[in-house]
N, CA, C and O atoms as a GROMACS GRO file, in nm:
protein
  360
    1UNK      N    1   4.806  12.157  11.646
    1UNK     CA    2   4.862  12.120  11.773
    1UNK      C    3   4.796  12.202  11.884
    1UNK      O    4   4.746  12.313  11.865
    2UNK      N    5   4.798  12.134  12.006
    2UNK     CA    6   4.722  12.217  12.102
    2UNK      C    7   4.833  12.344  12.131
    2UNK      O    8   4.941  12.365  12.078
    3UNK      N    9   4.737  12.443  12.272
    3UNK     CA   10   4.824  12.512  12.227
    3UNK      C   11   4.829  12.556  12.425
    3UNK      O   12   4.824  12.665  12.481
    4UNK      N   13   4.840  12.423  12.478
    4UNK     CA   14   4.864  12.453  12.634
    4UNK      C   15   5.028  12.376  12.624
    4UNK      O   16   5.092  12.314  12.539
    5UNK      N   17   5.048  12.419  12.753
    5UNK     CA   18   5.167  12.405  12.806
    5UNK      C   19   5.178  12.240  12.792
    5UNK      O   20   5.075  12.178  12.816
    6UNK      N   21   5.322  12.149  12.748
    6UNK     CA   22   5.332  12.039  12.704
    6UNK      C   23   5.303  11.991  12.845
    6UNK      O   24   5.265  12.075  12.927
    7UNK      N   25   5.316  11.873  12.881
    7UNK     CA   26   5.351  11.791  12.998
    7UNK      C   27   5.396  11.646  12.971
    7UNK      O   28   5.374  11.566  12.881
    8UNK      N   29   5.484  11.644  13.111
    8UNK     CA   30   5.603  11.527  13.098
    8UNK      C   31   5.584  11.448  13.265
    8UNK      O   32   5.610  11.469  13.383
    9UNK      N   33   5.523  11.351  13.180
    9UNK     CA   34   5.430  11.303  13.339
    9UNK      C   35   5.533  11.218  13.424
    9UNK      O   36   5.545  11.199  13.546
   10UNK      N   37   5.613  11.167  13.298
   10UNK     CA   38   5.752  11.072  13.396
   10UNK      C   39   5.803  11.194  13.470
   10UNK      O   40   5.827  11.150  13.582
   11UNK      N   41   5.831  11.318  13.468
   11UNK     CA   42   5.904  11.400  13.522
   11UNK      C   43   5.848  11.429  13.657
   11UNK      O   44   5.902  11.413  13.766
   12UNK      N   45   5.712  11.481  13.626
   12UNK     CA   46   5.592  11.538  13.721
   12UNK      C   47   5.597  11.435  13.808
   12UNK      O   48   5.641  11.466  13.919
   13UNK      N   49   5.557  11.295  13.792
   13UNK     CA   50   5.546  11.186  13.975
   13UNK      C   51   5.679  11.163  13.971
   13UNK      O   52   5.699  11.043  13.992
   14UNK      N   53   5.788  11.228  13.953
   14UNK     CA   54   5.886  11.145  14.013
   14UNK      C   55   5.971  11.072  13.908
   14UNK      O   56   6.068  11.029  13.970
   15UNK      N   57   5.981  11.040  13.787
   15UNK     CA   58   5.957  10.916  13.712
   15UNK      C   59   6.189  10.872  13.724
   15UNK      O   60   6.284  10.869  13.802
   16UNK      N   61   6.165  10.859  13.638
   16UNK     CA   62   6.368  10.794  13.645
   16UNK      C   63   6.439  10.886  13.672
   16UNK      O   64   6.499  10.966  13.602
   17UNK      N   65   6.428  10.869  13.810
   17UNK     CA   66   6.582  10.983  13.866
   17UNK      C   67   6.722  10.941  13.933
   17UNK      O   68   6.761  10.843  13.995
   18UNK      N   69   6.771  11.044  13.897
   18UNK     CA   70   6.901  10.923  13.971
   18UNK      C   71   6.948  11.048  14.048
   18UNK      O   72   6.944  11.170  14.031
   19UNK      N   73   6.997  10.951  14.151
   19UNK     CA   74   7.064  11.038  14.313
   19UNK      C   75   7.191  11.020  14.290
   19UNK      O   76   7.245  10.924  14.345
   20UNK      N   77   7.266  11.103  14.208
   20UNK     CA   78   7.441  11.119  14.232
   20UNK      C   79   7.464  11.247  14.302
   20UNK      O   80   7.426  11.360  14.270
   21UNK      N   81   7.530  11.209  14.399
   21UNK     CA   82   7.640  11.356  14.443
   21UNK      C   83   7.715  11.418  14.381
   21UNK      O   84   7.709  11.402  14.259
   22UNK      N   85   7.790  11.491  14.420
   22UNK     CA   86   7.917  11.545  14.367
   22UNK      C   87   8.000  11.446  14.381
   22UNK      O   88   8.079  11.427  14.289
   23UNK      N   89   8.003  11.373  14.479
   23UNK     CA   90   8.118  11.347  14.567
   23UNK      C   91   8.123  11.204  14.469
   23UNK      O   92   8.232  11.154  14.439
   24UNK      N   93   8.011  11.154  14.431
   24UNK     CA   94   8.042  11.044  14.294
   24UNK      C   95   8.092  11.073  14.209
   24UNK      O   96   8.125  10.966  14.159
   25UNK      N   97   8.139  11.174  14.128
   25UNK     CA   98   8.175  11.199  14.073
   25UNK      C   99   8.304  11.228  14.025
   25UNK      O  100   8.374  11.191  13.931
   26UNK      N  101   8.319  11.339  14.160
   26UNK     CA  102   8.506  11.337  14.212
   26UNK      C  103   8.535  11.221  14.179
   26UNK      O  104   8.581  11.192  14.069
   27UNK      N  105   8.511  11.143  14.268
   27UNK     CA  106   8.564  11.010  14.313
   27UNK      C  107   8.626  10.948  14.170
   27UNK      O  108   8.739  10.899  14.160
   28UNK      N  109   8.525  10.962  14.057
   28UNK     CA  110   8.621  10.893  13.953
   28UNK      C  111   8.727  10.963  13.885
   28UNK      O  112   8.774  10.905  13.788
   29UNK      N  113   8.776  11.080  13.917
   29UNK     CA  114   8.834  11.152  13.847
   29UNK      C  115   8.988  11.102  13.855
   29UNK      O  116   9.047  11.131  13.750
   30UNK      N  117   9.037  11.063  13.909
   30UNK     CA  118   9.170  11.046  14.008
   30UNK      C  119   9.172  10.934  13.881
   30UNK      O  120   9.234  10.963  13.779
   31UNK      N  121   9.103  10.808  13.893
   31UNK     CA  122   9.103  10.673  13.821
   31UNK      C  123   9.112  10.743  13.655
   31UNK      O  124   9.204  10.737  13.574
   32UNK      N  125   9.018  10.790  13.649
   32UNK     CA  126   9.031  10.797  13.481
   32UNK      C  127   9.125  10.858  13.435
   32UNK      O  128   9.177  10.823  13.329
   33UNK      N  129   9.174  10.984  13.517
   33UNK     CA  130   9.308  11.049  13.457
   33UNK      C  131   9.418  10.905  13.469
   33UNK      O  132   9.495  10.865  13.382
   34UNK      N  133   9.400  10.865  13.567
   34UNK     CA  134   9.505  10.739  13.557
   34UNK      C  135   9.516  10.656  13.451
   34UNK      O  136   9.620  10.616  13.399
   35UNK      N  137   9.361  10.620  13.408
   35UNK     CA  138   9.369  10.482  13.281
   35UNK      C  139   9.378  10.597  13.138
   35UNK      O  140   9.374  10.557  13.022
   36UNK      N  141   9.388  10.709  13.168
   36UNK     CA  142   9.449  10.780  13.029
   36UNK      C  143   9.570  10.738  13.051
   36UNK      O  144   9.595  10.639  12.982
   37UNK      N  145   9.646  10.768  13.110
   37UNK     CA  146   9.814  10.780  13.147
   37UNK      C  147   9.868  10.632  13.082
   37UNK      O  148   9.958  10.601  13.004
   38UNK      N  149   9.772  10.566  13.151
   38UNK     CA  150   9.790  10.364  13.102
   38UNK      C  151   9.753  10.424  12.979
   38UNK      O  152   9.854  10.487  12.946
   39UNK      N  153   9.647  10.444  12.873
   39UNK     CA  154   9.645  10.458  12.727
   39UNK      C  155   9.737  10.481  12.693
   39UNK      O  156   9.794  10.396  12.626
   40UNK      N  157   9.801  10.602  12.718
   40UNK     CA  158   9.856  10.672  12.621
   40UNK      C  159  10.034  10.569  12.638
   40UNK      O  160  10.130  10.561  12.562
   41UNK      N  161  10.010  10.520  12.744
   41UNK     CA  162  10.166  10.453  12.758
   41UNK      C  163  10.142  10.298  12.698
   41UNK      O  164  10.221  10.203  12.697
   42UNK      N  165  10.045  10.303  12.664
   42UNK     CA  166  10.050  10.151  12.626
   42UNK      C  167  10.039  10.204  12.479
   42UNK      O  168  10.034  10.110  12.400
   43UNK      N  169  10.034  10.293  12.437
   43UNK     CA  170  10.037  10.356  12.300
   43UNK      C  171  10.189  10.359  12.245
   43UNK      O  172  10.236  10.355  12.132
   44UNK      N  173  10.230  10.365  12.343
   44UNK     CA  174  10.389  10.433  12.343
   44UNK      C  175  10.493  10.320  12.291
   44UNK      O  176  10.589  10.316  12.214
   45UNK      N  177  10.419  10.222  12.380
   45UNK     CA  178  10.553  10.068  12.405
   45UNK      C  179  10.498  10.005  12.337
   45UNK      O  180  10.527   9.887  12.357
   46UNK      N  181  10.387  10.027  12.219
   46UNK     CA  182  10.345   9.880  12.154
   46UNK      C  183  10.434   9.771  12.091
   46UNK      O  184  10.547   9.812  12.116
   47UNK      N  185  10.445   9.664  12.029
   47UNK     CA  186  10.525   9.586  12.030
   47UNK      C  187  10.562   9.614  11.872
   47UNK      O  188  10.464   9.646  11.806
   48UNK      N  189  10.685   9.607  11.800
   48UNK     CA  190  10.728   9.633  11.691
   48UNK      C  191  10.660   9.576  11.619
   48UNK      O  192  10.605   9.472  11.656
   49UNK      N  193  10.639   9.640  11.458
   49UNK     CA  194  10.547   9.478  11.422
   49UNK      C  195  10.656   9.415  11.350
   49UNK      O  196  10.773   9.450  11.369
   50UNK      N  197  10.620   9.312  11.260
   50UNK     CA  198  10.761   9.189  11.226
   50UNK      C  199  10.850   9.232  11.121
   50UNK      O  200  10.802   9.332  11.067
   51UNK      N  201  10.967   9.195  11.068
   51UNK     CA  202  11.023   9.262  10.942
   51UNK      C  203  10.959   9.244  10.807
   51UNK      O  204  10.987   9.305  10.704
   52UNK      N  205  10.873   9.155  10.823
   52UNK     CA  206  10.782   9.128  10.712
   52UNK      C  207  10.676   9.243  10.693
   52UNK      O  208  10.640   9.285  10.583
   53UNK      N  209  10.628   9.291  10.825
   53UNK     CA  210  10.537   9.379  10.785
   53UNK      C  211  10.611   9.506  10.759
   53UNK      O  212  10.563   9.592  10.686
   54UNK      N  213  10.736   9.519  10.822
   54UNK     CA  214  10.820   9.619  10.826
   54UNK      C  215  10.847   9.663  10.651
   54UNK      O  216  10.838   9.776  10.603
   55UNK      N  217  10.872   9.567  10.597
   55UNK     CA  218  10.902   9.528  10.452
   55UNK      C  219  10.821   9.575  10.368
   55UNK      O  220  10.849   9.650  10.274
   56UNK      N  221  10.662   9.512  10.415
   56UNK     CA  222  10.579   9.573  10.367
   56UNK      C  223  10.549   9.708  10.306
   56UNK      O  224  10.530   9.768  10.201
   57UNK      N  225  10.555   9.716  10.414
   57UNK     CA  226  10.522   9.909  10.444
   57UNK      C  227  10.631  10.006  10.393
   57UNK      O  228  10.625  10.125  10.363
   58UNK      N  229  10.732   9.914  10.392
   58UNK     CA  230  10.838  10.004  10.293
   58UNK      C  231  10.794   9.993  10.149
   58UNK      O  232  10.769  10.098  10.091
   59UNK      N  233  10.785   9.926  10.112
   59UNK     CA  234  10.755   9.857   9.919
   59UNK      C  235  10.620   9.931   9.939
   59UNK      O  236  10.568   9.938   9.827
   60UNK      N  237  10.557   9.977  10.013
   60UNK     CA  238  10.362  10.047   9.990
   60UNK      C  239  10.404  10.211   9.957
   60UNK      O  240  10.372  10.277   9.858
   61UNK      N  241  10.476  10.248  10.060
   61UNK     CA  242  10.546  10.396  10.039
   61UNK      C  243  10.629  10.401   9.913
   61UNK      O  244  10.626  10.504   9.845
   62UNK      N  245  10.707  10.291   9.877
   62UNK     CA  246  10.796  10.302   9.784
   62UNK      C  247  10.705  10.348   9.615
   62UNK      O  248  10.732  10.422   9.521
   63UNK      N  249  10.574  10.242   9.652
   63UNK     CA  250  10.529  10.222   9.537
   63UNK      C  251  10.435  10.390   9.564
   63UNK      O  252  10.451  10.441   9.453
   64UNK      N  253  10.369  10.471   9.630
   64UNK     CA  254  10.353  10.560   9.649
   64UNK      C  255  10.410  10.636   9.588
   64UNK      O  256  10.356  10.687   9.490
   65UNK      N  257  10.566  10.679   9.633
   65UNK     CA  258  10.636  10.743   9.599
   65UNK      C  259  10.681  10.776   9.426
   65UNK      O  260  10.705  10.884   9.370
   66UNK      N  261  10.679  10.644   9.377
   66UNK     CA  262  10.654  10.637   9.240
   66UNK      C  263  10.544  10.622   9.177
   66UNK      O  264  10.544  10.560   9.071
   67UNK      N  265  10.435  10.671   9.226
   67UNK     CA  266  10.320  10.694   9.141
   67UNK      C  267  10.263  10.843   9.169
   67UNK      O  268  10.173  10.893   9.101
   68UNK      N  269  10.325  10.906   9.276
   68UNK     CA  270  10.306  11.042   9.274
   68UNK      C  271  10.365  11.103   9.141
   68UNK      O  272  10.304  11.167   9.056
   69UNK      N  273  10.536  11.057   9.145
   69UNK     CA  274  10.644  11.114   9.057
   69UNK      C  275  10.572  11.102   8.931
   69UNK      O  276  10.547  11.206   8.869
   70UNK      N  277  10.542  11.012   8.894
   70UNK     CA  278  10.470  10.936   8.774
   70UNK      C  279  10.342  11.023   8.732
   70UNK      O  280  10.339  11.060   8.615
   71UNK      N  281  10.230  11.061   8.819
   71UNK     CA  282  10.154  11.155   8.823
   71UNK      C  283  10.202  11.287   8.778
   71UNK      O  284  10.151  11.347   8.683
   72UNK      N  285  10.355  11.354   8.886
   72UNK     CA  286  10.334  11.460   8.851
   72UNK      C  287  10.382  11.512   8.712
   72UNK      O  288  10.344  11.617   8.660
   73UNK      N  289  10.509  11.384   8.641
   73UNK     CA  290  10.538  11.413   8.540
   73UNK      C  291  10.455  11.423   8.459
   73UNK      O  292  10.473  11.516   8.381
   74UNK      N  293  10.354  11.353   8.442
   74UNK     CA  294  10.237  11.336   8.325
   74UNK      C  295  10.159  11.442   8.330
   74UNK      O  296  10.101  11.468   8.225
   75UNK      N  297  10.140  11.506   8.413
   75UNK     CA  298  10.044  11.653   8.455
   75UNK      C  299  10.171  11.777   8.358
   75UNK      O  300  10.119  11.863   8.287
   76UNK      N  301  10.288  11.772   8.365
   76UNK     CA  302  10.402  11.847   8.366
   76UNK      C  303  10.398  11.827   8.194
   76UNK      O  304  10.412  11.926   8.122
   77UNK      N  305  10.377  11.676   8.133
   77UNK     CA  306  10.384  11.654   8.011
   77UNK      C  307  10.256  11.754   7.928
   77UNK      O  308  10.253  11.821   7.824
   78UNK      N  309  10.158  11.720   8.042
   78UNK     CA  310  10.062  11.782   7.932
   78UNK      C  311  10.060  11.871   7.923
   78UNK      O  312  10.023  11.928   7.820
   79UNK      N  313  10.126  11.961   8.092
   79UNK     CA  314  10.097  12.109   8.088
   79UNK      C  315  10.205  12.167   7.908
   79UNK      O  316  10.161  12.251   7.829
   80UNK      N  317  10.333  12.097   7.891
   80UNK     CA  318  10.425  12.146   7.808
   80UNK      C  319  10.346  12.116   7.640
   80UNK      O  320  10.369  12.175   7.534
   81UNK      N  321  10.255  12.010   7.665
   81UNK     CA  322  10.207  11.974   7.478
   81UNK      C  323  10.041  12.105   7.493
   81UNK      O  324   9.983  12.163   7.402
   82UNK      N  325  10.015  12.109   7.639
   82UNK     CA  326   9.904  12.257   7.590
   82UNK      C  327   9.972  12.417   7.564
   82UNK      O  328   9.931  12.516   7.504
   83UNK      N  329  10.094  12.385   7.640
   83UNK     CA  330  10.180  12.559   7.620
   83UNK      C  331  10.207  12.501   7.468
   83UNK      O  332  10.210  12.610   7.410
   84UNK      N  333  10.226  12.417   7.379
   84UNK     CA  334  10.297  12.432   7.291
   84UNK      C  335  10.205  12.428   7.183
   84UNK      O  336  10.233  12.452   7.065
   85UNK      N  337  10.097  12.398   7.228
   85UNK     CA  338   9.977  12.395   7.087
   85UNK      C  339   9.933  12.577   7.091
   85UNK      O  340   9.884  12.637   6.996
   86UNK      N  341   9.968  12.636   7.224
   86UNK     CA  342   9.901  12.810   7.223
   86UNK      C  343   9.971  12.874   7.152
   86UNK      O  344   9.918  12.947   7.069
   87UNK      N  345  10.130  12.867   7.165
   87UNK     CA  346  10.226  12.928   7.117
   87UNK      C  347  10.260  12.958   6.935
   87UNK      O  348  10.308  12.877   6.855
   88UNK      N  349  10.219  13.098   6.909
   88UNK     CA  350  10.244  13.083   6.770
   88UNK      C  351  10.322  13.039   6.726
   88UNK      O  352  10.425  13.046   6.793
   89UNK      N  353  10.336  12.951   6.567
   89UNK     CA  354  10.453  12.915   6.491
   89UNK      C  355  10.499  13.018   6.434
   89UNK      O  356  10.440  13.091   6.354
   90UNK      N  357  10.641  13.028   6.485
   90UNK     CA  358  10.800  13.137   6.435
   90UNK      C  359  10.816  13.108   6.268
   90UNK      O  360  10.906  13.162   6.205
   0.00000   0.00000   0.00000
């Protein structure tokens, strides 16, 4: 690679610049804190969803719920048939 200073010729004549102020900038600040405020409230009031999906989502957790239990007993089973294969016979 050479070994002078790089050059950036779009930079050097001038090449894509853009003229913002400050004062462009301010200017949007006021608005966007506003359309957060609209996000977050339209976050808030969304519309219920139906009892069907309501239903749903109960029977998804439900079935969750019983496959954790289900998990942890079987972890619990094996832990008791490996304590019982270590344990000398009395």
């Amino acid at each position: 690679m050479g070994g002078g200073p790089r050059s950036f010729p779009e930079f050097e004549r001038g090449g894509p610049q853009r003229h913002h102020s400050v004062s462009d900038y301010e200017g949007g600040r006021p608005g966007s804190s506003h359309n957060l405020q609209n996000f977050y409230a339209n976050q808030r009031y969304q519309p219920r969803p139906s009892e069907a999906e309501q239903a749903m989502q109960q029977k998804r957790r439900m079935a969750a719920q019983r496959e954790r239990e289900l998990r942890n007993y079987h972890q619990e089973q094996q832990y008791n048939r490996s304590k019982d294969t270590t344990e000398p016979i009395e």
